[in-house]
TORDRENMI-420355 format. One record per atom (N, C-alpha, C): residue in three letters; x negated, y negated, z negated. Coordinates in steps of 0.2 Angstrom, whole numbers, plus 5000, padded with zeros to 4 digits. Atoms other than C-alpha are relative to their C-alpha. Layout:
! residues N
<node type="ALA" c1="X" c2="Y" c3="Z"/>
...
END
This chain:
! residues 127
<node type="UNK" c1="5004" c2="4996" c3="5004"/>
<node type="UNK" c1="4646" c2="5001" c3="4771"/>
<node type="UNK" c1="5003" c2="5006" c3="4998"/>
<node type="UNK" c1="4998" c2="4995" c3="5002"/>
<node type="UNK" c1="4648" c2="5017" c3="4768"/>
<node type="UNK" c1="5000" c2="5001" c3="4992"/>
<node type="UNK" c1="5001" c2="5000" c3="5006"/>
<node type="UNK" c1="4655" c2="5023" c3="4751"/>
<node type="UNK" c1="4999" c2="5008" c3="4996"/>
<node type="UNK" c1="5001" c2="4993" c3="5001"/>
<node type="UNK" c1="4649" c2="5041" c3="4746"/>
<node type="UNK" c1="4999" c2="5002" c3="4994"/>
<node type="UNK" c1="4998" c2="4997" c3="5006"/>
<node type="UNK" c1="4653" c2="5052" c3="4731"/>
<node type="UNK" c1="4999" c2="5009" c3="5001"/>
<node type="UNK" c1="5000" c2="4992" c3="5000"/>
<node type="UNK" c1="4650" c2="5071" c3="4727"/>
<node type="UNK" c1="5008" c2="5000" c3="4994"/>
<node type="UNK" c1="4996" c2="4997" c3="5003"/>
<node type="UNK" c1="4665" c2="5079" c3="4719"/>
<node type="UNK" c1="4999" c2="5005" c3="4995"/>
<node type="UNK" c1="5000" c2="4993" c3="5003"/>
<node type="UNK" c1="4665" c2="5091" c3="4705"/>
<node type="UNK" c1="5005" c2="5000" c3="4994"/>
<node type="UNK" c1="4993" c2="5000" c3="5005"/>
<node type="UNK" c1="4678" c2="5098" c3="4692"/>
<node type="UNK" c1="4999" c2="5007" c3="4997"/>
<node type="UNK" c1="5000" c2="4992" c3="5001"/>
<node type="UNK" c1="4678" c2="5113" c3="4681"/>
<node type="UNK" c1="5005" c2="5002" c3="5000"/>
<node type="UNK" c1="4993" c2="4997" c3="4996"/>
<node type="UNK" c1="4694" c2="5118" c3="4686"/>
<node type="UNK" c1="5002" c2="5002" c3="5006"/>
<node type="UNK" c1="5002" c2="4996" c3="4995"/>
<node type="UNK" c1="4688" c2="5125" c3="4700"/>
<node type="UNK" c1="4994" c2="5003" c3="5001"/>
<node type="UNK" c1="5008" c2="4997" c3="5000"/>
<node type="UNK" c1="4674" c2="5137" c3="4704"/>
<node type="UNK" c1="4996" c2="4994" c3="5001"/>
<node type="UNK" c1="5009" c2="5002" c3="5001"/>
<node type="UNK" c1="4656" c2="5131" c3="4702"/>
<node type="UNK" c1="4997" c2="5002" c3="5009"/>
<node type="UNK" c1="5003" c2="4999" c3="4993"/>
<node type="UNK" c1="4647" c2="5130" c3="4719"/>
<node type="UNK" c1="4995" c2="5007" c3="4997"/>
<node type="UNK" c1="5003" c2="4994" c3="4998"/>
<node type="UNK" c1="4637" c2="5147" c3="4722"/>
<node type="UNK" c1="4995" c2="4999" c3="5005"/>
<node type="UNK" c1="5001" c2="5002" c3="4996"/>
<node type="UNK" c1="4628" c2="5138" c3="4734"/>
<node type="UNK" c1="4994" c2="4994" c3="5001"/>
<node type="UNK" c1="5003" c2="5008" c3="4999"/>
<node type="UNK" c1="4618" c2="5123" c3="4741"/>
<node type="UNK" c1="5004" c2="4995" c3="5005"/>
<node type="UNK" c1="4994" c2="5003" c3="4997"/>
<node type="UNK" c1="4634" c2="5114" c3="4743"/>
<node type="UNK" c1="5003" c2="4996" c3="4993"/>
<node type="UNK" c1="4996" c2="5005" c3="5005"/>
<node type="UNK" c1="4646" c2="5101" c3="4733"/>
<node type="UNK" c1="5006" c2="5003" c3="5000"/>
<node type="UNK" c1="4994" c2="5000" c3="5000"/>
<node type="UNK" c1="4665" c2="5107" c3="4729"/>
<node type="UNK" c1="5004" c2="4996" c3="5005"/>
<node type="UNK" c1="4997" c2="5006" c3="4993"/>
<node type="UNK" c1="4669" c2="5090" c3="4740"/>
<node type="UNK" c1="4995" c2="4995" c3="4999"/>
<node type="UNK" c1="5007" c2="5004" c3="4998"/>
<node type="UNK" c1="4659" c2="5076" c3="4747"/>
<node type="UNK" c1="5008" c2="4993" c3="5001"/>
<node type="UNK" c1="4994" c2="5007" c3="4999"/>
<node type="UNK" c1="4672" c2="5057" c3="4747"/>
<node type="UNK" c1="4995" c2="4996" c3="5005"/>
<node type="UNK" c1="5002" c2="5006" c3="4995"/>
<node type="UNK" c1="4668" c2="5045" c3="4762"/>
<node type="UNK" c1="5004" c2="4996" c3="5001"/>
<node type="UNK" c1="4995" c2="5005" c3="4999"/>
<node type="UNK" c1="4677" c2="5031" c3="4759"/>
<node type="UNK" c1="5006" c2="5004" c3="4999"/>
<node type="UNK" c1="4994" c2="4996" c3="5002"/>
<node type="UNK" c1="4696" c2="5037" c3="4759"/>
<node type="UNK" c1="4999" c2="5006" c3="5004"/>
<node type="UNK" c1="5000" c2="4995" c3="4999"/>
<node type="UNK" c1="4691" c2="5052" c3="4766"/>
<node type="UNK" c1="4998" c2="5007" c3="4995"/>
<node type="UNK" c1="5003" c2="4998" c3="5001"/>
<node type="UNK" c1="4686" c2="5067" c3="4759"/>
<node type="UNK" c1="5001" c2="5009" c3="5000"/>
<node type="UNK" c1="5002" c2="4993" c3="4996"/>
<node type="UNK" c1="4679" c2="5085" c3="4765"/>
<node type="UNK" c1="4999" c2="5006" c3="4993"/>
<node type="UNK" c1="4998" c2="4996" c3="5006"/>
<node type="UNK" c1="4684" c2="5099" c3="4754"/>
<node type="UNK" c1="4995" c2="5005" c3="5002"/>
<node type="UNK" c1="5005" c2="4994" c3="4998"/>
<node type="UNK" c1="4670" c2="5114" c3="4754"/>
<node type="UNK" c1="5005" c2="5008" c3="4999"/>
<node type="UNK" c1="4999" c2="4995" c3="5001"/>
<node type="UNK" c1="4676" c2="5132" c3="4756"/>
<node type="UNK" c1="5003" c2="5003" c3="4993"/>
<node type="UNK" c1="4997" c2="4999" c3="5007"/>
<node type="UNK" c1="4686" c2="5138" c3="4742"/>
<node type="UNK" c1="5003" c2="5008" c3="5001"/>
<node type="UNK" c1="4998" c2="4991" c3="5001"/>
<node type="UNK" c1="4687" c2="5161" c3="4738"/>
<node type="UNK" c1="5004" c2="4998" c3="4995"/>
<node type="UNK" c1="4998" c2="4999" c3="5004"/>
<node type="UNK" c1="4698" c2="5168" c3="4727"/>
<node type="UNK" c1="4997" c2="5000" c3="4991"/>
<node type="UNK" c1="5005" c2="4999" c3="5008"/>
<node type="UNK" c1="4684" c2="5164" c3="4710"/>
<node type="UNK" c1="5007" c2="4997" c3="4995"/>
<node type="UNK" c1="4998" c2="5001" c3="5006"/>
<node type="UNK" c1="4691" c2="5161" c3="4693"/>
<node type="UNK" c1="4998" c2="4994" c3="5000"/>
<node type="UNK" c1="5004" c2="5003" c3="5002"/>
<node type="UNK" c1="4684" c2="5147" c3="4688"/>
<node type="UNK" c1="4998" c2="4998" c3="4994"/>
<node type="UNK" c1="5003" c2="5001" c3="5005"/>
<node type="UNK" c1="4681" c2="5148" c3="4671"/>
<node type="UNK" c1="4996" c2="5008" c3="5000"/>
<node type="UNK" c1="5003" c2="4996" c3="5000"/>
<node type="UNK" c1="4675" c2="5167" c3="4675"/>
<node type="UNK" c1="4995" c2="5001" c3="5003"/>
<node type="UNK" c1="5006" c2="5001" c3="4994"/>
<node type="UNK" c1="4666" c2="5164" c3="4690"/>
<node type="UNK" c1="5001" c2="5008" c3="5004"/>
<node type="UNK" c1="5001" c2="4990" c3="4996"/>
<node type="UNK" c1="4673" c2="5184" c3="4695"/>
<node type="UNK" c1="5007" c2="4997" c3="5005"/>
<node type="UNK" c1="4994" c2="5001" c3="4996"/>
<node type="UNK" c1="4686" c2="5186" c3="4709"/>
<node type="UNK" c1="5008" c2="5002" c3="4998"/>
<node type="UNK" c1="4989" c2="4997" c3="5003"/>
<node type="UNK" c1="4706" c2="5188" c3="4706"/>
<node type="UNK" c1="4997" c2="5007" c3="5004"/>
<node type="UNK" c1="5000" c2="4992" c3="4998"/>
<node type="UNK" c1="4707" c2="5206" c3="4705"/>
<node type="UNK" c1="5010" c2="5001" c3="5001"/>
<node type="UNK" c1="4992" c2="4998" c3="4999"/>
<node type="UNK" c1="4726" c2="5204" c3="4710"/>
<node type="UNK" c1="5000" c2="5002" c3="5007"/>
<node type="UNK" c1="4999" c2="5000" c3="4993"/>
<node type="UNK" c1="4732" c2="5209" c3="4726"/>
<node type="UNK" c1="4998" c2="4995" c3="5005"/>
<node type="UNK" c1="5001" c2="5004" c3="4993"/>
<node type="UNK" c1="4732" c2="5198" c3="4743"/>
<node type="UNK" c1="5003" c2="4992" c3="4999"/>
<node type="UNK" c1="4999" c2="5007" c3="4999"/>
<node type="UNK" c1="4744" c2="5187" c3="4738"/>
<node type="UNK" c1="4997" c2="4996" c3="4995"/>
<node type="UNK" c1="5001" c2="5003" c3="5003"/>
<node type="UNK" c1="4736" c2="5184" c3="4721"/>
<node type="UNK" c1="4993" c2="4996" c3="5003"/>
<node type="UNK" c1="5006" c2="5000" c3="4999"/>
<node type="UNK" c1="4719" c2="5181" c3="4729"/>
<node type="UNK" c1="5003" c2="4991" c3="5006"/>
<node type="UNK" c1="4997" c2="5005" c3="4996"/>
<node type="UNK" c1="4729" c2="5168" c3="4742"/>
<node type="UNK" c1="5002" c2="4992" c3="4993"/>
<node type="UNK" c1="4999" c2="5003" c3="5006"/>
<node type="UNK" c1="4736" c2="5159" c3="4726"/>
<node type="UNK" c1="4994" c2="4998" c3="4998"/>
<node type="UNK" c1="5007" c2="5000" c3="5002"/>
<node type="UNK" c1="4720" c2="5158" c3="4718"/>
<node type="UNK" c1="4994" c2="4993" c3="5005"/>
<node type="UNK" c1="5004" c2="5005" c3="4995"/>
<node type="UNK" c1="4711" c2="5149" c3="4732"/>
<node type="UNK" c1="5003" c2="4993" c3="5001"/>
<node type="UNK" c1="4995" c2="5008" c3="4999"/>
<node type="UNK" c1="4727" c2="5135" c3="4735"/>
<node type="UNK" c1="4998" c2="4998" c3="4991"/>
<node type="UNK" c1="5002" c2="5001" c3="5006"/>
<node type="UNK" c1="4725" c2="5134" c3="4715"/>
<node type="UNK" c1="4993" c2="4995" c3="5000"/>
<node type="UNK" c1="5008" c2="5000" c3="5000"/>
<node type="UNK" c1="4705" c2="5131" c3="4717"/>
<node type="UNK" c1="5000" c2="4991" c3="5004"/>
<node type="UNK" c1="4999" c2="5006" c3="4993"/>
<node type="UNK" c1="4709" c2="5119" c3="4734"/>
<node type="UNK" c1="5002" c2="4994" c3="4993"/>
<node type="UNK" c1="4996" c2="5007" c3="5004"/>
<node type="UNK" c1="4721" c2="5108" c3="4721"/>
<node type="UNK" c1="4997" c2="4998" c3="4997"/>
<node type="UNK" c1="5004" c2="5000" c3="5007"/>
<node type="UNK" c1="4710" c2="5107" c3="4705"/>
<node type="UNK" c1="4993" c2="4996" c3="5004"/>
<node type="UNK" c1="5005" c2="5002" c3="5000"/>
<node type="UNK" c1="4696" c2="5101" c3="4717"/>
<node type="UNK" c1="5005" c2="4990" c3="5005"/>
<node type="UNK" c1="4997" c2="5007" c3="4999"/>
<node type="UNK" c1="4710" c2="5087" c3="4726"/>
<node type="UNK" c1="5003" c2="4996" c3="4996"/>
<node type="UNK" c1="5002" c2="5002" c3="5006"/>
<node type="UNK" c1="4713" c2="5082" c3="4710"/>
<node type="UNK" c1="4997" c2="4996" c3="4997"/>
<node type="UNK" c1="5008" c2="5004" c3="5003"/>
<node type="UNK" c1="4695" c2="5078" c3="4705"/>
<node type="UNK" c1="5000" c2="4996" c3="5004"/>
<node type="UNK" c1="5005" c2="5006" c3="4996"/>
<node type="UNK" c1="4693" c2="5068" c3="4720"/>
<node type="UNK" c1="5006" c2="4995" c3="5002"/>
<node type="UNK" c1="4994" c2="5006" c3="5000"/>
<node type="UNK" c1="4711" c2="5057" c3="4717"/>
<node type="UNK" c1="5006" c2="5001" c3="5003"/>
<node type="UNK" c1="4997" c2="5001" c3="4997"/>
<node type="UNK" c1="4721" c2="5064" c3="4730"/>
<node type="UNK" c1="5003" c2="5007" c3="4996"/>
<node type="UNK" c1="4996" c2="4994" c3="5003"/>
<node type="UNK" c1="4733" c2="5081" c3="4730"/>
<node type="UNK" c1="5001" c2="5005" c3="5007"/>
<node type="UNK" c1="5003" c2="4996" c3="4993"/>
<node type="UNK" c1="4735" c2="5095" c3="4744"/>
<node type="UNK" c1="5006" c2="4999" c3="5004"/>
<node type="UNK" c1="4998" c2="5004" c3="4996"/>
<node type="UNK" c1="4746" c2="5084" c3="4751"/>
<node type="UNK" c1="4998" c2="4995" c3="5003"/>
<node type="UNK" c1="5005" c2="5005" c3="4995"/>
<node type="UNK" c1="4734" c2="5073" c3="4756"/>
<node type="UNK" c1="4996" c2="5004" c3="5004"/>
<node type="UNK" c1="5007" c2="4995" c3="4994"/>
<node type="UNK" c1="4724" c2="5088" c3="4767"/>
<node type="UNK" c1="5006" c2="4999" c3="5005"/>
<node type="UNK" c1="4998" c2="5003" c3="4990"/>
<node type="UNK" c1="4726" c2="5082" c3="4786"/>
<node type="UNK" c1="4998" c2="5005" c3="5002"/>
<node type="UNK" c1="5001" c2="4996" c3="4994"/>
<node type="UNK" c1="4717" c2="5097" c3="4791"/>
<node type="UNK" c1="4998" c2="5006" c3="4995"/>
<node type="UNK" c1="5003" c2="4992" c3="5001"/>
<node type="UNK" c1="4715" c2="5116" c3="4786"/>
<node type="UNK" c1="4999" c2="5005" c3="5001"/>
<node type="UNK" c1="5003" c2="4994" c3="4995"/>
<node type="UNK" c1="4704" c2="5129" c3="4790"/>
<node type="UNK" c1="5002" c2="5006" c3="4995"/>
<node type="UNK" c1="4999" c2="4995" c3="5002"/>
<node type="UNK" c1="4709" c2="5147" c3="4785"/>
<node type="UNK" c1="4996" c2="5006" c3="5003"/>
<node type="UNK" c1="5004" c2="4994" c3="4997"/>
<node type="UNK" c1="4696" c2="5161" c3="4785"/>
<node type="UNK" c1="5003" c2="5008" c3="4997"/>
<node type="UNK" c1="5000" c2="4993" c3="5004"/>
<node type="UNK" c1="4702" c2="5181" c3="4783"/>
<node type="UNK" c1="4997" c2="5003" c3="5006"/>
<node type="UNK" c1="5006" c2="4993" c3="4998"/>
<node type="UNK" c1="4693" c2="5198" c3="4786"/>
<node type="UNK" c1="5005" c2="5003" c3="5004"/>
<node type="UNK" c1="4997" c2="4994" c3="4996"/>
<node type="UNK" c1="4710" c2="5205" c3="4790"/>
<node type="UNK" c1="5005" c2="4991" c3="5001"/>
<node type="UNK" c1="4992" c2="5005" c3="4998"/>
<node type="UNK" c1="4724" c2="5194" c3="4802"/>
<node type="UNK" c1="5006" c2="5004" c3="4997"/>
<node type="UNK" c1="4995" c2="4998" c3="5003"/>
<node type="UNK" c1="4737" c2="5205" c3="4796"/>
<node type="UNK" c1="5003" c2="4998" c3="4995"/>
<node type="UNK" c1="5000" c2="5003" c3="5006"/>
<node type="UNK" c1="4736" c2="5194" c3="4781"/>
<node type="UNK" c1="5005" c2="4993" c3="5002"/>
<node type="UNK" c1="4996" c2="5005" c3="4997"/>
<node type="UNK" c1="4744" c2="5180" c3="4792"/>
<node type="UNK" c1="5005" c2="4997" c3="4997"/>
<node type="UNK" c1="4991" c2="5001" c3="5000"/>
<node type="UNK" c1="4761" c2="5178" c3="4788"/>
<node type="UNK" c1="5000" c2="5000" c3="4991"/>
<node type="UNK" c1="5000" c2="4998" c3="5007"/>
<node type="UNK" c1="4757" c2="5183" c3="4769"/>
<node type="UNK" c1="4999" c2="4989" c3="4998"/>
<node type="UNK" c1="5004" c2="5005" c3="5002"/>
<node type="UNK" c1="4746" c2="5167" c3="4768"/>
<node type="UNK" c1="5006" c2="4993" c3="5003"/>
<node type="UNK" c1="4994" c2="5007" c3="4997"/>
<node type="UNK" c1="4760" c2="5155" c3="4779"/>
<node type="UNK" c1="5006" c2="5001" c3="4994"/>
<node type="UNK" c1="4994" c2="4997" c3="5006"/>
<node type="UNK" c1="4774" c2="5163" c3="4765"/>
<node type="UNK" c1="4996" c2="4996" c3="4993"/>
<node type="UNK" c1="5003" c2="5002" c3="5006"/>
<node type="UNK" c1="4760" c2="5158" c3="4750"/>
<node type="UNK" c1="5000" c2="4990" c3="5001"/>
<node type="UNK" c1="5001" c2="5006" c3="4997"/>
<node type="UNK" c1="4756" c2="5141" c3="4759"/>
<node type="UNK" c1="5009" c2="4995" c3="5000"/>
<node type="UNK" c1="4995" c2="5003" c3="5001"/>
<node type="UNK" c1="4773" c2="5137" c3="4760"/>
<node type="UNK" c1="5003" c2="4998" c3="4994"/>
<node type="UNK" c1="4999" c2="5002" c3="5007"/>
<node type="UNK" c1="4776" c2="5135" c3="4741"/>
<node type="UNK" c1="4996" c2="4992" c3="5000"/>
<node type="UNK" c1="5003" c2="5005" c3="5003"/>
<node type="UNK" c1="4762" c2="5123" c3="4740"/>
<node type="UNK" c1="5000" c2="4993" c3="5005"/>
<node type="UNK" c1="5000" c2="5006" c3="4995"/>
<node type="UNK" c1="4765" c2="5112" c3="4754"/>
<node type="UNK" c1="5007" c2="4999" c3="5005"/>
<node type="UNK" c1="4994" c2="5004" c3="4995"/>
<node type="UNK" c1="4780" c2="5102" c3="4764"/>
<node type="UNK" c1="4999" c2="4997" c3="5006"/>
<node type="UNK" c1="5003" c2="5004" c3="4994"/>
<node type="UNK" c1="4781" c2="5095" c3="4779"/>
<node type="UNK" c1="5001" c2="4992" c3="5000"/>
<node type="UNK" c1="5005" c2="4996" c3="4996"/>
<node type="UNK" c1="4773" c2="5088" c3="4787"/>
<node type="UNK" c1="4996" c2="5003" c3="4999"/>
<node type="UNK" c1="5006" c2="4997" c3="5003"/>
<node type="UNK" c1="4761" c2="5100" c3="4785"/>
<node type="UNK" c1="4994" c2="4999" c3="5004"/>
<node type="UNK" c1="5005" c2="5005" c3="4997"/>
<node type="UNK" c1="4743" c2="5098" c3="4788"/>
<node type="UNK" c1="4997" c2="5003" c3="5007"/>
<node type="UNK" c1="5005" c2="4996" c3="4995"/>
<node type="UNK" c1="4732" c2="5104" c3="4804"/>
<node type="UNK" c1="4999" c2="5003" c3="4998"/>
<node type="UNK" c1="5004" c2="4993" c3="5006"/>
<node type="UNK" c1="4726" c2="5120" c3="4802"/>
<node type="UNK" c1="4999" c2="5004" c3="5004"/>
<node type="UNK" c1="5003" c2="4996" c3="4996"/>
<node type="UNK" c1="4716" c2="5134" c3="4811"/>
<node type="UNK" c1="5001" c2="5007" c3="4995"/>
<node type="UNK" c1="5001" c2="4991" c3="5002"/>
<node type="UNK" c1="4717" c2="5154" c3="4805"/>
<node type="UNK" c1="4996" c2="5003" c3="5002"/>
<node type="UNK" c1="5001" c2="4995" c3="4996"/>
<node type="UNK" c1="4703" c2="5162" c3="4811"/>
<node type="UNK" c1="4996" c2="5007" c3="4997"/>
<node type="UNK" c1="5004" c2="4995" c3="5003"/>
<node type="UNK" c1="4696" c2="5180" c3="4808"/>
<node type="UNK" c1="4992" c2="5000" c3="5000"/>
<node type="UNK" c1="5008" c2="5000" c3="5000"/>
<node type="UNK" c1="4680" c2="5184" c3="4801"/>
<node type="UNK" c1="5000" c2="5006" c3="4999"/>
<node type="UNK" c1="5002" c2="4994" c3="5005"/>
<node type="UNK" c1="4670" c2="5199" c3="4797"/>
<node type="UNK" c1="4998" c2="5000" c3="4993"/>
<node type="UNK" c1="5001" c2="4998" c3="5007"/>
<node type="UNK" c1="4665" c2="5194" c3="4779"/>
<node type="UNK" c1="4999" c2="4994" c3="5000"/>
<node type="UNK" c1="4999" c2="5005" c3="5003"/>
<node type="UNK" c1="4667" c2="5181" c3="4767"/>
<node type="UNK" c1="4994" c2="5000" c3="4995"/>
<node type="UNK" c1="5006" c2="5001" c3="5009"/>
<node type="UNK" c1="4654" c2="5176" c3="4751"/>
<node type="UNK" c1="5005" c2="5005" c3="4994"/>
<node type="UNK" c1="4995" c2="4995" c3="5005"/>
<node type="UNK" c1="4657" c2="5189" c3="4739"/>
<node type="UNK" c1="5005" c2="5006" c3="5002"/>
<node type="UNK" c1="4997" c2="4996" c3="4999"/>
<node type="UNK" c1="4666" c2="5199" c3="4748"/>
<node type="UNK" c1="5006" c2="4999" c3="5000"/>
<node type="UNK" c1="4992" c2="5002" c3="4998"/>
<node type="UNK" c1="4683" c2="5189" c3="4749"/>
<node type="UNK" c1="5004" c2="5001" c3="5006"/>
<node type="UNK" c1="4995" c2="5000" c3="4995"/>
<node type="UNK" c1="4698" c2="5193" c3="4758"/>
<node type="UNK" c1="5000" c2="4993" c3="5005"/>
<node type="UNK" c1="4998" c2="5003" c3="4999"/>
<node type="UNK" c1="4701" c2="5175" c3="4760"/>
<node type="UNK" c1="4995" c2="4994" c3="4999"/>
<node type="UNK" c1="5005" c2="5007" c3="5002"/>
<node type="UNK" c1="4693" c2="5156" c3="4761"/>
<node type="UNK" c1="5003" c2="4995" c3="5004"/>
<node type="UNK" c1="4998" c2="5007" c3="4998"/>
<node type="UNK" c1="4698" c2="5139" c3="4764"/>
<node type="UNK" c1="4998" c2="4994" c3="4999"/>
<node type="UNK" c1="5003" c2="5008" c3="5000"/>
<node type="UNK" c1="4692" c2="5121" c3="4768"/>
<node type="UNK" c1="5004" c2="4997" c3="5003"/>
<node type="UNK" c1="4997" c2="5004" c3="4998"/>
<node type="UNK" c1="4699" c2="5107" c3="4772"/>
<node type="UNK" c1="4995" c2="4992" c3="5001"/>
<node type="UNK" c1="4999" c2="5007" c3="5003"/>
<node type="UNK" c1="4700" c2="5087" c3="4774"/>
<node type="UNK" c1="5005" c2="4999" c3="4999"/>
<node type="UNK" c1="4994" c2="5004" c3="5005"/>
<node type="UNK" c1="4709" c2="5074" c3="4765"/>
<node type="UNK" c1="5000" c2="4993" c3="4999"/>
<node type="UNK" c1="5002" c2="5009" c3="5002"/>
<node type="UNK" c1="4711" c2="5057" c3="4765"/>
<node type="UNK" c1="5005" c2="4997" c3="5000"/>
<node type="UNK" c1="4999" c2="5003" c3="5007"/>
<node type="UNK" c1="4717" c2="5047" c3="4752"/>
<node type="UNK" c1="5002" c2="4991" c3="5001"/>
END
């Protein structure tokens, strides 16, 4: 039998959406896109690149948290920018918050993000 939960935590943005923060299926669970939002403001980090990078891993944590685990438990991370030149910034940020082994994980570019974000991230996790 399947066991299913929605996730949610105010210490992390508020869905903007027709979506859940994260969704638990049994010990797994699927982390939803996370921009650089404040989450008690609901406005974007007005820091530079790497705050905005910051911010997002911050957001990620706060929502793996709520749902038991920590972002050592992401098996798998997708990373969306507007600009790849960010690249290396984001592997430099990433390396703070995470040891190896590190988890899977895709970079790919986009032309635009919700709101206008440089940056976003989703993952899985399981717990």
């Amino acid at each position: 039998m399947t066991n299913k939960a929605t996730i949610q935590t105010e210490k992390a943005p508020a869905a903007i959406g027709t979506y859940s923060q994260a969704i638990k299926v049994n010990n797994t669970v699927y982390l939803s896109g996370q921009i650089p939002l404040d989450p008690v403001t609901m406005q974007m980090e007005e820091g530079d690149m790497r705050a905005q990078v910051v911010q997002v891993f911050d957001n990620l944590s706060a929502v793996c948290e709520a749902s038991g685990g920590s972002l050592k438990d992401i098996v798998k991370l997708n990373i969306f920018l507007t600009d790849l030149a960010h690249f290396s910034l984001v592997n430099e940020v990433m390396a703070t918050y995470f040891t190896q082994p590190y988890p899977a994980r895709a970079a790919v570019g986009v032309a635009s993000l919700p709101r206008g974000a440089q940056v976003e991230m989703d993952g899985v996790m399981v717990i």
